[in-house]
C-alpha positions in Angstrom: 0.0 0.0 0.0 1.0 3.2 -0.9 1.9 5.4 2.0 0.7 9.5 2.5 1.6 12.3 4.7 -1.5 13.4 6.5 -1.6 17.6 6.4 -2.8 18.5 9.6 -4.0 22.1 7.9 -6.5 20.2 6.0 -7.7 17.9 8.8 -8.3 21.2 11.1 -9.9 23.2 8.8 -12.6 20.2 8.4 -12.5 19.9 12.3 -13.1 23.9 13.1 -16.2 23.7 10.2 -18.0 20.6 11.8 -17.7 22.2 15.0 -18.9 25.4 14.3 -22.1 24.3 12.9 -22.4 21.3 15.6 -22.8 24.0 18.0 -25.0 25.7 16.6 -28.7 25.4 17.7 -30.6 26.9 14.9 -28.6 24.5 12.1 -28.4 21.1 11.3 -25.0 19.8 9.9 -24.4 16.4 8.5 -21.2 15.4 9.0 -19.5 14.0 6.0 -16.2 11.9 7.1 -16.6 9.9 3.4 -13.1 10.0 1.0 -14.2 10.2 -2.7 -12.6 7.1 -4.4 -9.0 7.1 -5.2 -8.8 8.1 -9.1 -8.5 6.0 -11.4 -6.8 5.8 -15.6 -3.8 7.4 -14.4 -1.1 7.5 -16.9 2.5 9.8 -17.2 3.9 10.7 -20.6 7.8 11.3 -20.8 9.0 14.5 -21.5 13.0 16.6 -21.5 13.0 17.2 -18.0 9.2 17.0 -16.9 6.4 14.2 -16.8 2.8 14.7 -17.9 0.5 13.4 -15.5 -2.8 12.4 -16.8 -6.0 10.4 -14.8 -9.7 10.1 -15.4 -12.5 12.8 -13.1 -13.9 11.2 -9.9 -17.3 10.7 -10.6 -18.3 12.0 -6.6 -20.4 15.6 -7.1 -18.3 16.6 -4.3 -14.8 16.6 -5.4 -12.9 19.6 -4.7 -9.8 19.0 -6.8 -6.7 16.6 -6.6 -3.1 16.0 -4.6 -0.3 15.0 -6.6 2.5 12.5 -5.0 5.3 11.3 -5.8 7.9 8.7 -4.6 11.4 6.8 -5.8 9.5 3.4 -5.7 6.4 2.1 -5.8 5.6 1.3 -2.7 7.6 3.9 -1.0 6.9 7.3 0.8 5.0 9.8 -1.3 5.6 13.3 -1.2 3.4 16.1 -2.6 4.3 18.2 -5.2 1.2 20.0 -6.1 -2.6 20.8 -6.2 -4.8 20.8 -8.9 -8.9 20.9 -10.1 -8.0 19.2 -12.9 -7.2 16.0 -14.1 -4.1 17.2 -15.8 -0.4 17.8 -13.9 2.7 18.6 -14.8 6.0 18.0 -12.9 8.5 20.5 -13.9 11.0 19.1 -11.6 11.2 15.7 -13.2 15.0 15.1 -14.3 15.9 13.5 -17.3 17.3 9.7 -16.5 15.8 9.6 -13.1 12.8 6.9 -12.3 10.3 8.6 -10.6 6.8 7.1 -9.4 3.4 9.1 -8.9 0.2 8.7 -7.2 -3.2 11.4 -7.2 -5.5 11.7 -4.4 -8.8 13.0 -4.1 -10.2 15.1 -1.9 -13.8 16.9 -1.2 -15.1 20.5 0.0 -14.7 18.5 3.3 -11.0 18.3 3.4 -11.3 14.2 2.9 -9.0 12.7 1.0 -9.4 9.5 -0.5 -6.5 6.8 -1.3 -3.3 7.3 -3.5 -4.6 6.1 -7.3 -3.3 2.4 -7.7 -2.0 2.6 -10.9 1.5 1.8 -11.5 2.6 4.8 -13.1 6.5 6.2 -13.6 8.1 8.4 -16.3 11.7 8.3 -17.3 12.1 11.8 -18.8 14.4 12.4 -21.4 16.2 14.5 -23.6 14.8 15.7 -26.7 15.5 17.9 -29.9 13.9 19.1 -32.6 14.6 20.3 -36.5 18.1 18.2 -36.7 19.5 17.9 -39.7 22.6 15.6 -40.9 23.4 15.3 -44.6 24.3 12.6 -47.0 27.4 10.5 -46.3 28.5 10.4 -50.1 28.9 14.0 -50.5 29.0 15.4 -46.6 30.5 13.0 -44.8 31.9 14.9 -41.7 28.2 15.6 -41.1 25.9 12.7 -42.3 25.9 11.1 -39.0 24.3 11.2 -35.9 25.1 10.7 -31.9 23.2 11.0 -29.3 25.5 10.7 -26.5 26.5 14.4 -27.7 23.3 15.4 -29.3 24.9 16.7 -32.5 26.5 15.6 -36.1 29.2 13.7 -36.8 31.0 11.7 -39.4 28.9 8.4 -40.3 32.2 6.3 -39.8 32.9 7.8 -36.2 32.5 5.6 -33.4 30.1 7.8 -31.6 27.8 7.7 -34.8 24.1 6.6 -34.4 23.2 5.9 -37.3 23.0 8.2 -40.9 21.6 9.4 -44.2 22.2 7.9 -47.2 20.9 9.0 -50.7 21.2 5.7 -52.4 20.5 6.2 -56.6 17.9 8.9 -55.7 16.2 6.7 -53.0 17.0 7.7 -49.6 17.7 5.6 -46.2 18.9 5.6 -42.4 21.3 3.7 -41.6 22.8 1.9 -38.5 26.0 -0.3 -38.2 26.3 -3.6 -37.7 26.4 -2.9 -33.5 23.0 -1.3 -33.4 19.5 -1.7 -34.8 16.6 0.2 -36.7 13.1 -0.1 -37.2 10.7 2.3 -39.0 7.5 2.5 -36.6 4.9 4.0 -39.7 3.4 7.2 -39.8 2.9 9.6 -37.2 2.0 12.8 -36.1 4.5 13.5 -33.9 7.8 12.3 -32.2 5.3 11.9 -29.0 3.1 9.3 -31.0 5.6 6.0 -30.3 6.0 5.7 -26.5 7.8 2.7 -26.2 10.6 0.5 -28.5 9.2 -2.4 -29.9 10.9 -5.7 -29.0 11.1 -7.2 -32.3 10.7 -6.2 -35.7 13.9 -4.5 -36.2 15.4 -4.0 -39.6 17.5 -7.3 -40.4 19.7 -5.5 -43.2 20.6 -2.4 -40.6 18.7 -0.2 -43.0 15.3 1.9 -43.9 13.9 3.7 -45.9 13.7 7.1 -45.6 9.8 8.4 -45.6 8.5 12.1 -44.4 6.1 12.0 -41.4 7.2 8.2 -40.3 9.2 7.9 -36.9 11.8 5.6 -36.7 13.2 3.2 -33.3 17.5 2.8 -33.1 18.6 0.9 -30.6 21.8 2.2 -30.5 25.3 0.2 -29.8 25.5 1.1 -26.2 22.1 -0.3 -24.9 19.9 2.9 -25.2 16.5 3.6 -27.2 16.5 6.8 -29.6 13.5 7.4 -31.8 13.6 10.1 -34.6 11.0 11.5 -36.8 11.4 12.7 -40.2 10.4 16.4 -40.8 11.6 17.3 -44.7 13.9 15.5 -47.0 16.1 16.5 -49.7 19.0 15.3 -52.0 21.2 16.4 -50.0 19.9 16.3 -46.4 17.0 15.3 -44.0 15.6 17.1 -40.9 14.1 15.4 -37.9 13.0 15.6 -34.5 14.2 13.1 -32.1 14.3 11.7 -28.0 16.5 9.6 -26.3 16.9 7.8 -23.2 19.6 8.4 -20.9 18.5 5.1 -18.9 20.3 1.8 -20.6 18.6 -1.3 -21.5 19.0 -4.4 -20.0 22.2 -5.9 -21.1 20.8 -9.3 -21.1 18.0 -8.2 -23.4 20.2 -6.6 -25.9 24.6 -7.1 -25.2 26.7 -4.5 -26.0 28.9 -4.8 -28.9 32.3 -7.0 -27.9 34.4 -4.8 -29.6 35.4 -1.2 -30.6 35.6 -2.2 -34.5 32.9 -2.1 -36.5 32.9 -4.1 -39.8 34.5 -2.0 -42.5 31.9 0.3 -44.4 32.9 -0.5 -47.8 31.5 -4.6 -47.0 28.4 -3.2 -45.5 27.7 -0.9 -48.8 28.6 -4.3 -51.0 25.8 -6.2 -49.0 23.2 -3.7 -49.4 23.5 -3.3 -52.4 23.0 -7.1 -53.0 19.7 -7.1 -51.0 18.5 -4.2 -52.8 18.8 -5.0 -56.1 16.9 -8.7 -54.5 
């Protein structure tokens, strides 16, 4: 069970109320000592340095507003961070790579306040950028790739590189080495739209094709999740948006790669070719 901090500000002002009209002769009071249910639907959507807290209205008529917690664990302490009348909060203070828990309470015009929400719900905020653009490796190759370790351009073949553009005979592709993995998620309407990295499905020749308005999934060579979304594309470059988290992976879902040399480029261009022309 999730654990709360009782405010005794809240409890007092409820206390002083009931008195006041207990003691009065001339008026009747019903007491009301009933907490509204704890809400329910409650979900948190990752952001660069903040969390999105979302949960469904209590149906009681006499719901004043909501408490928001938080808490390292599940099961641990909560602590408030704020007050709100709707079901919408947003945690400024959320650090990008840090777990974080939270739990909402509801509370009446009586000052009762009902259960923490039961919902397991935790953001990992992350970094996030937006209009990057890298160009292609045949003719700009000191800035065709990508890293996200550094969140800026670098050569395709240098070690910190992500993955890059390639304009291939007018058709154009992203491209990963040999360490990391791709996968194009479809069309979307935003870099927001894919919440999670798929577990399968990733691209078995290390490439994609390049599309406007599709959002792609790397699983880079060091165990993280990136996901990029293509804004424009041109001959010579492409422009996306893109997030990436800072937590790793498991390293017995995905290993890392054994070894600091990646096959030679000129072998993976010889093999894509192959399976394109397939």
């Amino acid at each position: 069970m999730k654990k709360t901090t009782l405010y005794l500000s809240i409890a007092a002002a409820a206390l002083f109320l009931s008195a006041c009209q207990i003691n009065d002769p001339n008026n009747y009071y019903e007491i009301d000592n009933t907490p509204p249910a704890p809400p329910e639907g409650l979900v948190v959507y990752n952001g660069d340095n903040r969390a999105d807290i979302a949960w469904l209205h209590n149906r009681e008529n006499d719901v004043a507003g909501y408490n928001v917690y938080y808490s390292d664990t599940y099961d641990g302490r909560y602590t408030l961070i704020g007050s709100t009348s709707d079901n919408y909060f947003i945690d400024y203070e959320a650090a990008n790579g840090v777990e974080t828990f939270y739990g909402v309470a509801a509370y009446d015009y009586n000052g009762n306040e009902s259960e923490l929400s039961y919902d397991v719900a935790y953001a990992i905020p992350r970094p996030e950028g937006f209009n990057q653009t890298i160009y292609d490796y045949l003719n700009y190759p000191n800035n065709s790739g990508y890293s996200f370790t550094s969140f800026s351009s670098v050569p395709y073949d240098d070690l910190s590189s992500d993955f890059f553009f390639e304009n291939y005979q007018g058709q154009y592709y992203l491209n990963v080495w040999d360490d990391s993995d791709i996968q194009d998620m479809g069309a979307t309407t935003d870099i927001y739209d894919i919440p999670f990295a798929p577990e399968t499905g990733w691209s078995s020749t290390k490439d994609v094709r390049a599309i406007i308005g599709h959002t792609y999934v790397i699983w880079t060579w060091d165990n993280h999740f990136a996901k990029i979304r293509v804004k424009n594309i041109t001959r010579e470059r492409i422009v996306f948006d893109w997030a990436f988290q800072l937590v790793p992976g498991s390293t017995m879902l995905k290993p890392k790669a054994g070894s600091d040399v990646r096959k030679s480029f000129k072998n993976i261009v010889e093999e894509r070719k192959t399976k394109r022309s397939e």
